[in-house]
C-alpha positions in Angstrom: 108.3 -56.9 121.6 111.6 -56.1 119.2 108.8 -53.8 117.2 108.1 -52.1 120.0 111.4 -51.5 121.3 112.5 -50.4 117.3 109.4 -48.0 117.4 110.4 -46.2 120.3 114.4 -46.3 119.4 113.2 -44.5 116.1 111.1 -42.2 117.9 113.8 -41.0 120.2 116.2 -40.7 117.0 113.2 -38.6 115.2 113.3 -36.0 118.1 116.7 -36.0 118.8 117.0 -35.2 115.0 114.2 -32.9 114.8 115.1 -31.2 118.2 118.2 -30.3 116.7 116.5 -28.7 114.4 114.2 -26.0 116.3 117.2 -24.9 118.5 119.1 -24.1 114.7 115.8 -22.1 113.5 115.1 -20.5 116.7 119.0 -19.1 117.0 118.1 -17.7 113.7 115.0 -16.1 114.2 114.8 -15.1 117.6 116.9 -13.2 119.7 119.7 -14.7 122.2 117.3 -13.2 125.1 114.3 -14.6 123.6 116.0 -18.2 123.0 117.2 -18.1 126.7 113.6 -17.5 128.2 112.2 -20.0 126.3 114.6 -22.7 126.8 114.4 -21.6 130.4 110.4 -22.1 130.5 110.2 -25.6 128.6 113.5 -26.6 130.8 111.2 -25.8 133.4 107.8 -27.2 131.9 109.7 -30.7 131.6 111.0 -30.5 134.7 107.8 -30.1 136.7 105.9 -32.4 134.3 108.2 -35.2 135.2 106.9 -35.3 138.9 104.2 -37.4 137.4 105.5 -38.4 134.1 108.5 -39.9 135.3 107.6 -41.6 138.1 104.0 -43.2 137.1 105.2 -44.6 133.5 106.9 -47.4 134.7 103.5 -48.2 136.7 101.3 -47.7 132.9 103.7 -49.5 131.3 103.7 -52.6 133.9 99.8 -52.5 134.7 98.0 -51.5 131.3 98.7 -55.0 129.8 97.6 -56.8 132.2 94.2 -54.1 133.1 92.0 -56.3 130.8 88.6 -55.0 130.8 89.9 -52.2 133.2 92.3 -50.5 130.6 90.1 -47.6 130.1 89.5 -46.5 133.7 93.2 -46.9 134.5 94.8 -44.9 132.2 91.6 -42.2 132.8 92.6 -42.4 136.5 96.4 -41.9 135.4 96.2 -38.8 133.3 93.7 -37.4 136.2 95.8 -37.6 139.1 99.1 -36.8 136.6 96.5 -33.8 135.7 95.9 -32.8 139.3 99.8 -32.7 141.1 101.4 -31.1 138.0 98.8 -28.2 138.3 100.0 -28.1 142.1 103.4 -28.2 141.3 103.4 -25.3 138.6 101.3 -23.0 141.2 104.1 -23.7 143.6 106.4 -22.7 141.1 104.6 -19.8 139.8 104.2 -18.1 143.0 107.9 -18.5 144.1 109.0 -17.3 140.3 111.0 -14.3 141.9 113.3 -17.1 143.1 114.4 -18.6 139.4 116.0 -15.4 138.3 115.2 -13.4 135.3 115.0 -15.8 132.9 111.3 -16.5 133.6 109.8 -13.3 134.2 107.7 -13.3 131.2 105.6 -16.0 133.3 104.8 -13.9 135.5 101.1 -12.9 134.1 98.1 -14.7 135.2 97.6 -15.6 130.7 101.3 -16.5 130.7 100.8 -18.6 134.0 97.6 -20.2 132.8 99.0 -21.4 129.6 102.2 -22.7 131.5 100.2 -24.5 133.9 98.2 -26.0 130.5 101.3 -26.7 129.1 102.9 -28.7 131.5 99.8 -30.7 132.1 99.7 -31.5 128.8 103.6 -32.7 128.3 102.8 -35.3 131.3 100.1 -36.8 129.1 101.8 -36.8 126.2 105.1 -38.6 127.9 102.4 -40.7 129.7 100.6 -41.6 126.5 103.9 -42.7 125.1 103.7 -45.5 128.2 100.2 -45.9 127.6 101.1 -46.9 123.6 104.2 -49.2 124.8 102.0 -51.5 127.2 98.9 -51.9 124.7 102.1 -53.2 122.7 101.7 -50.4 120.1 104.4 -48.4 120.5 104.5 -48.4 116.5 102.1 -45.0 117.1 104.9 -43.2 119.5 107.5 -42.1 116.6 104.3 -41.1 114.7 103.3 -38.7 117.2 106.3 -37.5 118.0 107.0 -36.9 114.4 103.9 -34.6 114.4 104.9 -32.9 117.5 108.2 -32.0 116.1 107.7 -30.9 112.6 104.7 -29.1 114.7 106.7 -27.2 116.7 109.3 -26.3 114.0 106.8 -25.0 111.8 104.8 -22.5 114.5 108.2 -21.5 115.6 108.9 -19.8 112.0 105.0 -18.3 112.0 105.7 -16.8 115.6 108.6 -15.1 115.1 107.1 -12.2 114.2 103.5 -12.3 116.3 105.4 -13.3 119.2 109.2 -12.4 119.4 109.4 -12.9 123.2 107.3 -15.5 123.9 107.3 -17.5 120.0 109.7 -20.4 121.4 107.7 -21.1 124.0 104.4 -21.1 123.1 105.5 -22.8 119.2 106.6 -25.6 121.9 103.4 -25.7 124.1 100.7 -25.1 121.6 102.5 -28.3 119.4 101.7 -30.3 122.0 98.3 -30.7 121.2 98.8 -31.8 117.7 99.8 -34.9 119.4 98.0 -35.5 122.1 94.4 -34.9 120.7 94.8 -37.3 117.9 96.8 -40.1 119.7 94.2 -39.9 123.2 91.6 -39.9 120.3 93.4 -43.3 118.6 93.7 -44.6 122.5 90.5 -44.7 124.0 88.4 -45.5 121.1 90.3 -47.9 119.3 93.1 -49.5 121.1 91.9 -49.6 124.5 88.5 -51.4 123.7 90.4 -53.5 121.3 92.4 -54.6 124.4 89.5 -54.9 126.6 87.4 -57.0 124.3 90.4 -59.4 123.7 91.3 -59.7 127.9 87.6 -59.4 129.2 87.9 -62.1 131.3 91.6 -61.2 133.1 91.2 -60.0 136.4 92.4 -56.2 136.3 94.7 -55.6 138.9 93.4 -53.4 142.7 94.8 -49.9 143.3 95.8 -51.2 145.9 98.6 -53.4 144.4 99.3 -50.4 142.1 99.9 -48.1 144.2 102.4 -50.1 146.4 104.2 -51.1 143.0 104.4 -46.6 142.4 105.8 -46.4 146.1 108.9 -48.4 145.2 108.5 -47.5 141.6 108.8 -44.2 141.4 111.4 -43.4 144.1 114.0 -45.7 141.4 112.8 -43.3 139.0 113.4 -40.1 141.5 116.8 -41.2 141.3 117.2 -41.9 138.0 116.4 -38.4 137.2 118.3 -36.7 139.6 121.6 -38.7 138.3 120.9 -37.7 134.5 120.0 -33.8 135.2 122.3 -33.6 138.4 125.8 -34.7 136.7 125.5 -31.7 134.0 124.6 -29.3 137.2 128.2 -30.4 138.7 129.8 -30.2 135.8 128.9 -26.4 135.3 129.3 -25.6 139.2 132.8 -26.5 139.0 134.0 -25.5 135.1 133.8 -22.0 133.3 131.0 -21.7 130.8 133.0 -23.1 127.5 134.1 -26.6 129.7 130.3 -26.6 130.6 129.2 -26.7 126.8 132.2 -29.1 126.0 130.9 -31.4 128.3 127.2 -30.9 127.3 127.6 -31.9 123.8 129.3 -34.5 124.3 126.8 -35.5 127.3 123.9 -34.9 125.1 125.3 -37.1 121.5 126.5 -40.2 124.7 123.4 -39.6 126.0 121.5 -40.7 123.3 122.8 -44.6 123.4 120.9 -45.0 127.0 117.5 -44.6 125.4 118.5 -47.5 123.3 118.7 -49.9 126.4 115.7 -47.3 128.2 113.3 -48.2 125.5 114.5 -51.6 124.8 113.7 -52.4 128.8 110.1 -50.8 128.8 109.5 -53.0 125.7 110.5 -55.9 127.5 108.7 -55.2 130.7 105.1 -54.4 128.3 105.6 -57.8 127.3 106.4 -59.8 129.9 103.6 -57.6 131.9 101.5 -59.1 129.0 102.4 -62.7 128.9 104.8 -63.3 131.9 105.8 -67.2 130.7 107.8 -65.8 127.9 109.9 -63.3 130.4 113.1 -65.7 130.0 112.7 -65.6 126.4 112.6 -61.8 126.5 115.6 -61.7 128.7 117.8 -63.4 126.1 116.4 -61.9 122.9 116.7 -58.6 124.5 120.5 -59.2 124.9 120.9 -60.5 121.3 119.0 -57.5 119.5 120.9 -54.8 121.4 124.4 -56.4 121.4 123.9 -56.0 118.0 122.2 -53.1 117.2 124.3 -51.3 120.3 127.8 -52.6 119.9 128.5 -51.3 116.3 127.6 -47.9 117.1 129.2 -47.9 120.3 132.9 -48.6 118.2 132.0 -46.0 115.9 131.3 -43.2 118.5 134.4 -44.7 120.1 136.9 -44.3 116.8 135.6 -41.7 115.3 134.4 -39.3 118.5 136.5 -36.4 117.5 135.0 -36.4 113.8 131.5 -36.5 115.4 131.9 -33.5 117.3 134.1 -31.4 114.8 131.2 -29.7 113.3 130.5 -28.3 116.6 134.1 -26.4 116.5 137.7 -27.3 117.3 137.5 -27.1 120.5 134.9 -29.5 121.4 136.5 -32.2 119.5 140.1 -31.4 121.5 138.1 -31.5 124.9 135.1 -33.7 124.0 136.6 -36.5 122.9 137.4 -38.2 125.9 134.2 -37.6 127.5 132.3 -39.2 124.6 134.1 -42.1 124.6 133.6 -43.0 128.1 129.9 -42.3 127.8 129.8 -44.6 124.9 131.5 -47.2 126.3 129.3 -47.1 129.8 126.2 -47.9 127.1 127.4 -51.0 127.4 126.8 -52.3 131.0 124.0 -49.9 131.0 121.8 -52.3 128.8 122.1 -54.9 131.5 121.1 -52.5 134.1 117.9 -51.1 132.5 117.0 -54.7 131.5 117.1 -55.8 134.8 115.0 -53.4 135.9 112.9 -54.1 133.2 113.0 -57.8 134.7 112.4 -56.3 138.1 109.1 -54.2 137.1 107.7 -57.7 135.9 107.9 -59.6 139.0 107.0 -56.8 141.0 110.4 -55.9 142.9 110.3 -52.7 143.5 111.8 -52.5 146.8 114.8 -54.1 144.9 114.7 -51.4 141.8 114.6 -48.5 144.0 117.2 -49.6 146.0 119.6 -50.4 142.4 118.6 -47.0 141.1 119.6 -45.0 144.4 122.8 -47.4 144.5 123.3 -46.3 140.6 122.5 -42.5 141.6 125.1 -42.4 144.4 127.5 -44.1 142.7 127.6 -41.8 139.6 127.4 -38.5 141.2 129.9 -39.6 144.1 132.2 -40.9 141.9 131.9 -37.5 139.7 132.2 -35.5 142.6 135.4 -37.5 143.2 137.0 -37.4 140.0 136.1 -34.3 138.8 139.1 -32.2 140.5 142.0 -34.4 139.5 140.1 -35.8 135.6 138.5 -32.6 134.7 135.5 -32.6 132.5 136.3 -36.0 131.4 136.0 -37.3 135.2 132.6 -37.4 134.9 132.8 -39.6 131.7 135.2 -42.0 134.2 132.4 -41.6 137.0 129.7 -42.9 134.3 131.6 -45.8 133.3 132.6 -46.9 136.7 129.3 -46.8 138.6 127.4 -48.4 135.4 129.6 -51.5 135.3 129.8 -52.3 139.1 125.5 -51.5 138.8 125.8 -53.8 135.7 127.6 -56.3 137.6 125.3 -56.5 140.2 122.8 -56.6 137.6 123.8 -59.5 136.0 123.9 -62.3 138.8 120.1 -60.9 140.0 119.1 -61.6 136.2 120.9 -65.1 136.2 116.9 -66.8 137.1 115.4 -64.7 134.7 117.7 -66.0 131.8 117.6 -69.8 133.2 113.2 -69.4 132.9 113.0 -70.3 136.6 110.0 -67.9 138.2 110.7 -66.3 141.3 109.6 -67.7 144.5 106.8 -66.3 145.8 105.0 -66.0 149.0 101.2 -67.2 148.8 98.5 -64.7 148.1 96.6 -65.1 150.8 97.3 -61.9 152.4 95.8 -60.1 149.4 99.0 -58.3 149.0 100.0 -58.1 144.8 103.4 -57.6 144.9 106.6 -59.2 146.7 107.8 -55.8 148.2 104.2 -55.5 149.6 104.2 -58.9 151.1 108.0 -58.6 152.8 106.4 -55.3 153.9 104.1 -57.5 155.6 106.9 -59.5 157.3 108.1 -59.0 161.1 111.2 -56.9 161.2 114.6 -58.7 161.9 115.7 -58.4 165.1 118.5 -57.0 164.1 118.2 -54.0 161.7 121.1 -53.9 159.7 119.4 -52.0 157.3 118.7 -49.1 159.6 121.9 -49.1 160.6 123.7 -48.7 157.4 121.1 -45.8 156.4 122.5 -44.2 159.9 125.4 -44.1 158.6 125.2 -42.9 155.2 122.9 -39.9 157.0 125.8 -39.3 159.0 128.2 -39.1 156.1 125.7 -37.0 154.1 125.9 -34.8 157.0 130.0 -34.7 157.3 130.0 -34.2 153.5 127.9 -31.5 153.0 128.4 -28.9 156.0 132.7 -29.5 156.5 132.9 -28.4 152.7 130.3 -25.9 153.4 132.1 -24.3 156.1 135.2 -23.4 154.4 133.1 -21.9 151.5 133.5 -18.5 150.1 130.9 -15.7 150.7 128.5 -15.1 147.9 128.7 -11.0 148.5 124.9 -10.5 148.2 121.9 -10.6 150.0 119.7 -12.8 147.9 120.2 -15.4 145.5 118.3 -17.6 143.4 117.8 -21.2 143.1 120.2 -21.7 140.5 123.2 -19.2 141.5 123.1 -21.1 145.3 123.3 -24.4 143.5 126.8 -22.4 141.5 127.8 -20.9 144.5 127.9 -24.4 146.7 130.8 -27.1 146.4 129.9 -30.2 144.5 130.5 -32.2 147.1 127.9 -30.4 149.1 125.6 -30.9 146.3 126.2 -34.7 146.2 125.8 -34.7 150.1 122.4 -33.3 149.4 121.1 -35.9 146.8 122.3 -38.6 149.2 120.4 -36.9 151.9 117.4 -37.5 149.4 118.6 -40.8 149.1 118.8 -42.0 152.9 114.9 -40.6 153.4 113.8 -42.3 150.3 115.2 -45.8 151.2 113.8 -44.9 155.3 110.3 -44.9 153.7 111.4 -48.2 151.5 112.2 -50.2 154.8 109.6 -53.4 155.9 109.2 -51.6 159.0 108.9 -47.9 160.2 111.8 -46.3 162.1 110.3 -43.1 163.3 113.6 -41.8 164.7 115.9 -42.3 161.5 113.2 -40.6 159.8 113.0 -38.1 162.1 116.8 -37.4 161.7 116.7 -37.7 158.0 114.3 -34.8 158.0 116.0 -32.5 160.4 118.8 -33.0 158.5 117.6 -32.0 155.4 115.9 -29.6 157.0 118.7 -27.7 158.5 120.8 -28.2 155.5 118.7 -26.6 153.7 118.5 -23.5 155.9 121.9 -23.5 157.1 123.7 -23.1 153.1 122.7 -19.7 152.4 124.2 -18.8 156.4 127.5 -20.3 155.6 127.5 -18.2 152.0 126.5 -14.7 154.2 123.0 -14.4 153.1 121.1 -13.7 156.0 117.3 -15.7 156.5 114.2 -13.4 156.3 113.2 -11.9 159.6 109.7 -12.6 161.2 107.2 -9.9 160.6 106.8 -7.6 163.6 102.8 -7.4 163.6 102.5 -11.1 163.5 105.6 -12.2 165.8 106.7 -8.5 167.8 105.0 -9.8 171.0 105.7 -13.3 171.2 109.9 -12.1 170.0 110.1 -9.8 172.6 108.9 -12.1 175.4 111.4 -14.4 174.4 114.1 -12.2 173.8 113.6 -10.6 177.5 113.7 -14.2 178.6 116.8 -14.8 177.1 118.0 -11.7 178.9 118.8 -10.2 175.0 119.1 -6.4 174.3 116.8 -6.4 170.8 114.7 -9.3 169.5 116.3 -8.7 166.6 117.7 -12.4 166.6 114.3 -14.1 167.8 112.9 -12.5 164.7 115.8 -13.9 162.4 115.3 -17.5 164.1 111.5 -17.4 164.7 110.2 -18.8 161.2 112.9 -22.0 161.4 111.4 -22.5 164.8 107.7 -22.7 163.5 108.6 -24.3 160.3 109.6 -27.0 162.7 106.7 -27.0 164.8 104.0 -27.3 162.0 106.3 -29.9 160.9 105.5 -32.0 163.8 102.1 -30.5 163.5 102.1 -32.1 160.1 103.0 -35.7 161.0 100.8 -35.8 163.8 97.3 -34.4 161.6 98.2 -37.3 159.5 98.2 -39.7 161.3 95.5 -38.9 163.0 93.7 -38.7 160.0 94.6 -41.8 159.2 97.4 -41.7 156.3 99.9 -44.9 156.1 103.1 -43.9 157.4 104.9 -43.9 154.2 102.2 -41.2 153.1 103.1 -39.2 156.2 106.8 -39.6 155.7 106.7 -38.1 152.2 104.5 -35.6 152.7 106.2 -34.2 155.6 109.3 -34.6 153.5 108.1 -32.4 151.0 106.6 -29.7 153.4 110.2 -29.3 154.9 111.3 -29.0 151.0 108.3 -26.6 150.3 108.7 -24.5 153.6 112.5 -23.8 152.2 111.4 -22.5 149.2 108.6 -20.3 150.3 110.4 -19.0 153.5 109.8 -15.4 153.0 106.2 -16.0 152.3 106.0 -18.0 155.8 107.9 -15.3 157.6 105.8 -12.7 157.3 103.1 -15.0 158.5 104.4 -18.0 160.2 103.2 -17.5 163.7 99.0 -17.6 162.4 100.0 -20.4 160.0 101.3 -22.5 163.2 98.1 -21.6 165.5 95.7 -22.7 163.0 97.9 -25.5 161.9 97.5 -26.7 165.6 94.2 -26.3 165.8 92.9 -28.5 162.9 95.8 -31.0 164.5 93.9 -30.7 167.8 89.9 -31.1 166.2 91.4 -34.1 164.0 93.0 -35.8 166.8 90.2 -35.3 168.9 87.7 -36.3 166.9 89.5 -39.4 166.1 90.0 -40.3 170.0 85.7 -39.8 170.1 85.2 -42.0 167.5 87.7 -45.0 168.6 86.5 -44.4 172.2 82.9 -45.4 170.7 83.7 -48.1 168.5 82.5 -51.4 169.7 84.9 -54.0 171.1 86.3 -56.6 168.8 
């Protein structure tokens, strides 16, 4: 286990190091407009690869040590689906590129798009196949293949600055990928997975089934994990000038690096236990050991000598940096007892539990931030870190008090066929009173307060349009943070035992609406309805309404029937036959999707919503036929 966890601590250092260095070499060789598009496009790459990578390696590193004769199929079926919604996530993107700005123009080619796509495919298997590595209990292989990648990468970046002088950082980044992944997947599936499979033949692999309730609560924790580590930086630069921003983000980037300590430490921990879950308790306590030792040391030194560290970087980091790194430094500390206890909580199948710490951990940090920022400055973020990480840690540490004593869990019996605790209290009747419910009622109603009464006194943003990124400068932070807990109410909805169709109801509407109603408050007007799709239907209404012009049913039209095929939506679901969590989250991201594409669904929205009723209508129909012909139980 400790090998492990050193293997992927050194391959984290290795990149970091490395990383550093093909940012140096492309500033040299490249121009600043050339360095800015291709950061852009692998800021972007990561960003849609980790809809799969993010949220299924928790799930690869829990279930491939304990797959058995199964090991192959599983991680086959992982890199497939991974395969499948990253390609649907970059063709979203890739038709919606006029919203990101300038900065990814060069994207906008059918080649360019096609090796984007390929490229961000490929960086979900390659963060996968780091998981895949860590629960064969060979992580020993991950710093070795992300040695290749990086040395890769810095070496095509030099030969491309000439061939390609737009496009070299980029594609040196992509096309490195591959020197990776081909040998490693080669090194998986026909050595180390058999090897595994021969030696567990006769463990029972575990159902799909059980998986992919452990991903529902799995990766919605890891949702929120990622939106508090790329959201903090984002509120940060919404509030401070560009030189506060890169203050911040140095010192954010050297902190950041003592979290992967306790990150990889944790996944280590929870291959192994996965593995061999008698020795869990044992784990718990070495765990502890090895990283107050190996974490504490360089915790004090980043602490003393913080403004030496980031002299190199200029004057002024070190006279406004300092601070910053300190706190994040010090919040390394109770962070290690929070990712080990979620490491503890992936073992024994908690997931209803981890989601819930991570969301708690995500609100905390960026409310706190959003908080402290005005009165602390840059450093209030550092302050916000520190605070949420040891109440988290706290909390933490009396839920890990059984796993450190070595007394399992109690468990219900599995005679329900259910493989995980949060499946089987899903199983459960409801209380009678839902207190749970209630408090997420709330917290919708607070998300609401916070993000439309700051909203509402917000300056104009003087233009018509604006992208994705200049409406997340031009809103207040605390709207922002209203906004993740909106996505953090919905998220825990779906969590609950038992549906609550109204408070998810709400929560979408909500979101909905808030995400329509921002660019009104900043006087950027919505895109009208098309006249030869909606002219008729806007002018009946607006005669209805007794108005002059249907200029405003045209504005309003294509909320209106993104709301409908909404409902539409949830009802062709159901009907089909999707769990209600399914239905929830889908629906979810439609709302989410329907935002971003809005023009698109303007100029056609009426047609979409007719033949989206229809199919609604055949499904449900057909499903009525069938039931009404079923035979009596």
């Amino acid at each position: 286990m400790f090998r492990n966890a050193y293997a992927l601590m050194l391959s984290t250092g290795v990149s970091a190091a490395l990383g550093l260095g093909f940012w140096l070499v492309a500033a040299r060789y490249y121009t600043e407009e050339a360095v800015g598009q291709g950061s852009a496009a692998i800021a972007a790459m990561r960003l849609l690869a980790s809809v799969t990578a993010t949220t299924m390696i928790g799930a690869v590193v829990r279930y491939v040590p304990r797959a058995g004769r199964a090991t192959g199929s599983l991680v086959a079926r992982t890199y497939l689906v991974s395969s499948v919604v990253v390609t649907l996530a970059c063709v979203v993107f890739l038709l919606t590129l006029d919203l990101w700005g300038d900065s990814y123009a060069p994207l906008g080619t059918l080649s360019a798009g096609l090796v984007f796509t390929g490229s961000c495919v490929a960086w979900a298997i390659l963060t996968l196949q780091d998981g895949v590595l860590t629960g064969l209990r060979k992580a020993v292989w991950v710093p070795v293949g992300n040695a290749v990648f990086s040395v890769g990468k810095l070496l095509l970046l030099a030969a491309f600055a000439t061939a390609l002088p737009v496009l070299g950082v980029f594609v040196s980044w992509a096309a490195a990928i591959a020197l990776s992944v081909l040998p490693l997947g080669w090194l998986v599936f026909r050595r180390l997975i058999p090897r595994q499979a021969g030696a567990d033949r006769d463990r029972e692999p575990p159902r799909m089934r059980e998986i992919g309730r452990f991903l529902a609560g799995d990766s919605v924790g890891a949702l929120f994990s990622l939106a508090m580590i790329n959201l903090l930086p984002v509120m940060v630069a919404v509030r401070f000038d560009a030189a506060h921003n890169g203050f911040f983000y140095i010192a954010y980037t050297v902190g950041g690096t003592m979290e992967f300590m306790a990150i990889n430490m944790a996944s280590s921990l929870t291959a192994h236990a996965s593995h061999s879950p008698g020795h869990l308790a044992e784990g718990v306590r070495g765990a502890l050991r090895r990283m107050a030792v190996l974490l504490v040391p360089v915790v004090l030194l980043l602490v003393l000598f913080a403004p030496r560290i980031l002299a190199p970087f200029g004057a002024d980091y070190a006279a406004h940096g300092t601070l910053v790194l300190r706190l994040l430094a010090a919040a390394a500390l109770p962070r290690v007892v929070v990712e080990l206890y979620i490491g503890v909580l992936r073992v024994q199948g908690r997931t209803g539990a981890l989601a819930a710490l991570q969301g708690t951990m995500c609100v905390l940090v960026l409310g706190s931030a959003a908080v402290l920022l005005g009165p602390l400055g840059i450093a209030g973020a550092g302050w916000a870190m520190l605070i949420a990480m040891s109440v988290v840690a706290a909390v933490s540490a009396l839920g890990m008090r059984s796993a450190l004593a070595g007394r399992p869990r109690r468990r219900a019996p599995e005679r329900d066929g259910y493989g995980t605790d949060w499946a089987r209290l899903a199983a459960r009747p409801a209380p009678r009173r839902p207190a749970d419910a209630l408090l997420l009622w709330g917290l919708l109603g607070l998300a609401a307060g916070l993000f439309w009464v700051p909203l509402s006194q917000a300056a104009h943003a003087g233009r018509t349009r604006l992208t994705g990124a200049e409406l997340m400068g031009a809103l207040p932070p605390v709207t922002v943070t209203a906004g993740v807990l909106m996505i953090v109410v919905h998220s825990a909805a779906v969590s609950l035992r038992r549906p609550r169709p109204a408070l998810l109801g709400a929560a979408l509407l909500v979101t909905v609406a808030a995400l329509h109603s921002a660019p009104l408050f900043l006087g950027i007007r919505p895109a009208a309805a098309s006249w030869e799709w909606h002219g008729t239907l806007a002018g009946f209404l607006a005669g209805a309404a007794g108005l002059d012009s249907p200029v405003a049913v045209l504005r309003a039209l294509p909320f209106v029937l993104q709301l409908l095929c909404l409902a539409l939506a949830a009802v062709l679901l159901r009907a089909a036959g999707a769990h209600w969590r399914v239905t929830a989250a889908a629906v979810w991201v439609l709302g989410v999707a329907g935002w971003v594409a809005q023009d698109a669904f303007a100029a056609a929205g009426l047609p979409v919503s007719v033949g989206l009723f229809a199919v609604t209508a055949v499904t449900y129909g057909v499903r009525a036929r069938v039931s009404g012909r079923a035979p009596a139980a």
